[in-house]
C-alpha positions in Angstrom: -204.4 -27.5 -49.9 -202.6 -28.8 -52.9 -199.6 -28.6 -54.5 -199.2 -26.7 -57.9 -197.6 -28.3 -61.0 -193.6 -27.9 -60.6 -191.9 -26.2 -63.2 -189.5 -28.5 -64.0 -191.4 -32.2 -65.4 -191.0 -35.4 -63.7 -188.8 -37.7 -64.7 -192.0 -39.9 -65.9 -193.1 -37.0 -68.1 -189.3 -36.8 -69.2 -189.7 -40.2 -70.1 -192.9 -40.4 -71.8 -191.9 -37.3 -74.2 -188.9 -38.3 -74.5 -190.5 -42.2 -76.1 -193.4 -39.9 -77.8 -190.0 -38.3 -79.4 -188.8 -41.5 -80.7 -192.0 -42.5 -82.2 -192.5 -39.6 -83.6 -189.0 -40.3 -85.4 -189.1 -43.5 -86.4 -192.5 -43.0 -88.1 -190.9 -40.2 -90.3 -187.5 -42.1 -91.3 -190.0 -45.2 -92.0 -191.9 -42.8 -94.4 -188.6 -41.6 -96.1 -187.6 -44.7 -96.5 -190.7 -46.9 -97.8 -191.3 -43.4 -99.9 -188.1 -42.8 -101.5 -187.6 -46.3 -102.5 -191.1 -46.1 -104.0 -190.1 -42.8 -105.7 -186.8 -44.5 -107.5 -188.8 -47.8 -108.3 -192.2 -46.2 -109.9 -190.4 -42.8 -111.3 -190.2 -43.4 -115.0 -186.2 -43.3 -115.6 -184.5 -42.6 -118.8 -183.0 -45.7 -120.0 -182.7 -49.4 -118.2 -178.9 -50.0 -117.6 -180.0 -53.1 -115.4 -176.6 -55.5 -115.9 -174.4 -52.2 -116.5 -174.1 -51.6 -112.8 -172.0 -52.8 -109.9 -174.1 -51.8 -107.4 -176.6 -55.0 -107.3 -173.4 -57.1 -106.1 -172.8 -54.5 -103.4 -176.5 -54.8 -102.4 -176.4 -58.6 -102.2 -173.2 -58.5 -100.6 -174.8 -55.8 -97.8 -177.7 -58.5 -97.2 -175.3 -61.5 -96.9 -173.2 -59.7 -94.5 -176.5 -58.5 -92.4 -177.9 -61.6 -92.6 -174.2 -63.1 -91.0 -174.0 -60.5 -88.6 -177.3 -60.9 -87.1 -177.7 -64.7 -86.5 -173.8 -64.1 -85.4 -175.5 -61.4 -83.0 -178.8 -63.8 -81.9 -175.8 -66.6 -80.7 -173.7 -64.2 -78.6 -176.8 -63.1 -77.0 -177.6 -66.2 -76.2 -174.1 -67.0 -74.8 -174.8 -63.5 -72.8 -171.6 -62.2 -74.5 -173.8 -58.6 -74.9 -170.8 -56.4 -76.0 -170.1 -58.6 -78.8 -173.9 -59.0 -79.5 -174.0 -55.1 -79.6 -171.3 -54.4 -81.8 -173.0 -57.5 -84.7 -176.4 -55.5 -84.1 -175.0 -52.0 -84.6 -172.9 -53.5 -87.4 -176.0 -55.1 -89.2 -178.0 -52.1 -89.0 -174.8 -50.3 -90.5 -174.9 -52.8 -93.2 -178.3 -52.8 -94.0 -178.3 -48.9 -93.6 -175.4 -49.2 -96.3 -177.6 -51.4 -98.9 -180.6 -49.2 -98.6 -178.2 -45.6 -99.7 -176.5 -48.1 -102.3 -180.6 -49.9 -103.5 -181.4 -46.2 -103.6 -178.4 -44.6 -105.6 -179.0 -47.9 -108.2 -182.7 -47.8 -108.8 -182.5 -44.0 -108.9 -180.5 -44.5 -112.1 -182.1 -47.6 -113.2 -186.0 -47.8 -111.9 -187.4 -51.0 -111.8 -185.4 -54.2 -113.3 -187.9 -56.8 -115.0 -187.5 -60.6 -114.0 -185.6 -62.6 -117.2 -185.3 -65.9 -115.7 -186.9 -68.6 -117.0 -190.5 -68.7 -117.1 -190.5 -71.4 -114.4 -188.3 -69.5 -112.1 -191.0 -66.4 -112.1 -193.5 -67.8 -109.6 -190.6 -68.6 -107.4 -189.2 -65.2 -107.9 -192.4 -63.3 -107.5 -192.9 -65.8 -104.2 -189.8 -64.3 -102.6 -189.9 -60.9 -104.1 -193.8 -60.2 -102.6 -193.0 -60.6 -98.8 -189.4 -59.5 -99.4 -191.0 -56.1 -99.9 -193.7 -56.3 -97.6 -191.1 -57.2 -94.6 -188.6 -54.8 -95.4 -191.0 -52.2 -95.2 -192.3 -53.6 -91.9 -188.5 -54.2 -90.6 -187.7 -50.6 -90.9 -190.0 -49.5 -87.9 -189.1 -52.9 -86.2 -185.9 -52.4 -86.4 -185.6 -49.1 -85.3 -188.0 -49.5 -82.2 -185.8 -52.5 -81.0 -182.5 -51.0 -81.1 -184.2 -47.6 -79.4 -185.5 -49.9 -76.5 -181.7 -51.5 -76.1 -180.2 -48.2 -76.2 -182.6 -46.7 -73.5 -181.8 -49.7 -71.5 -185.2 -51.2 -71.6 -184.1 -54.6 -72.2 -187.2 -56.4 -71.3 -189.3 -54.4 -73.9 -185.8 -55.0 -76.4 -186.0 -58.7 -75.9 -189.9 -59.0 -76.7 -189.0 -57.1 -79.5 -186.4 -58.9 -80.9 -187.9 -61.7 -81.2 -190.5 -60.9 -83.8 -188.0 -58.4 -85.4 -184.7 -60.5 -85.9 -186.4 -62.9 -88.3 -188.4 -60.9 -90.3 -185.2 -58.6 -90.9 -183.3 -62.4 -91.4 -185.7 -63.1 -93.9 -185.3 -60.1 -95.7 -181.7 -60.0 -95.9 -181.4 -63.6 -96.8 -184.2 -63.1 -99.3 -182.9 -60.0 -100.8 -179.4 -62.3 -101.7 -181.8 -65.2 -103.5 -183.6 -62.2 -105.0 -180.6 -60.9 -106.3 -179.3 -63.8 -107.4 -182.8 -64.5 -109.5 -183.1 -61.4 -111.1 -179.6 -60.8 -112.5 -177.8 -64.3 -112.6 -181.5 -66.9 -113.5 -181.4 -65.5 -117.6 -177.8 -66.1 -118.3 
């Protein structure tokens, strides 16, 4: 005769809800995020106040200092200094976290900002702009997923992880600078 099913689950099925948990999570935070950036870009706004604002410095200025923090993070892992590479990689995420509420708050007011560079600047522009926003929407659930794996200890899923995720999410930071620095500084 058999066993019956213990009340209490196993620590496998602890596990395995508890990842089905964190899926389930970073799925919905990626579909707030890809939509409400959608919803302040597309949303007709009321007027274009696109060099009125202070808040496209700030962004650029968020992206730099990702972008610093996380090759500074990629060469203290590699020194094995992992408290210092922990505290760049929770700092980058806090800094891109930071330039995603401050993109928001701006293109809530403002919508979309046309390109006024020169006309042979645009296909550059456009060249960086396209998979700028195809990888930040794919970095979101990238990013997420790796720093989950680190903080559930699983350092050998982390690792594979990382590797693919930290440079799309240096690309997109250190594209999102050049971007700004296209779009509001090419047409002066």
């Amino acid at each position: 005769m058999t066993k019956g099913t213990p009340l209490a689950p196993s620590a496998s099925d602890a596990a395995v809800a508890a990842e089905r948990l964190a899926a389930w999570v970073i799925g919905a935070l990626t579909a707030i995020v890809i939509g409400g950036v959608a919803l302040v870009i597309y949303v007709p706004h009321g007027g274009h106040a696109g060099g009125s604002s202070w808040l496209p410095e700030i962004n650029a200025s968020l992206n730099g200092t990702a972008a610093v923090l996380l090759g500074t993070g990629y060469v203290l892992i590699r020194r094995r200094r992992i408290a210092a590479h922990r505290a760049c990689m929770i700092a980058a995420f806090a800094a891109s976290s930071l330039f995603l509420i401050t993109y928001l708050i701006h293109h809530a007011q403002v919508g979309s900002v046309p390109f006024h560079g020169a006309a042979w600047l645009r296909p550059v522009y456009f060249g960086l702009l396209v998979p700028h926003i195809v990888l930040a929407a794919l970095v979101v659930p990238l990013a997420l997923t790796t720093i989950h794996r680190a903080w559930r200890g699983r350092f050998d899923r982390h690792r594979r992880l990382a590797r693919v995720t930290l440079p799309i999410w240096l690309y997109v930071s250190v594209s999102g600078v050049l971007v700004y620095v296209l779009l509001y500084h090419s047409g002066r």
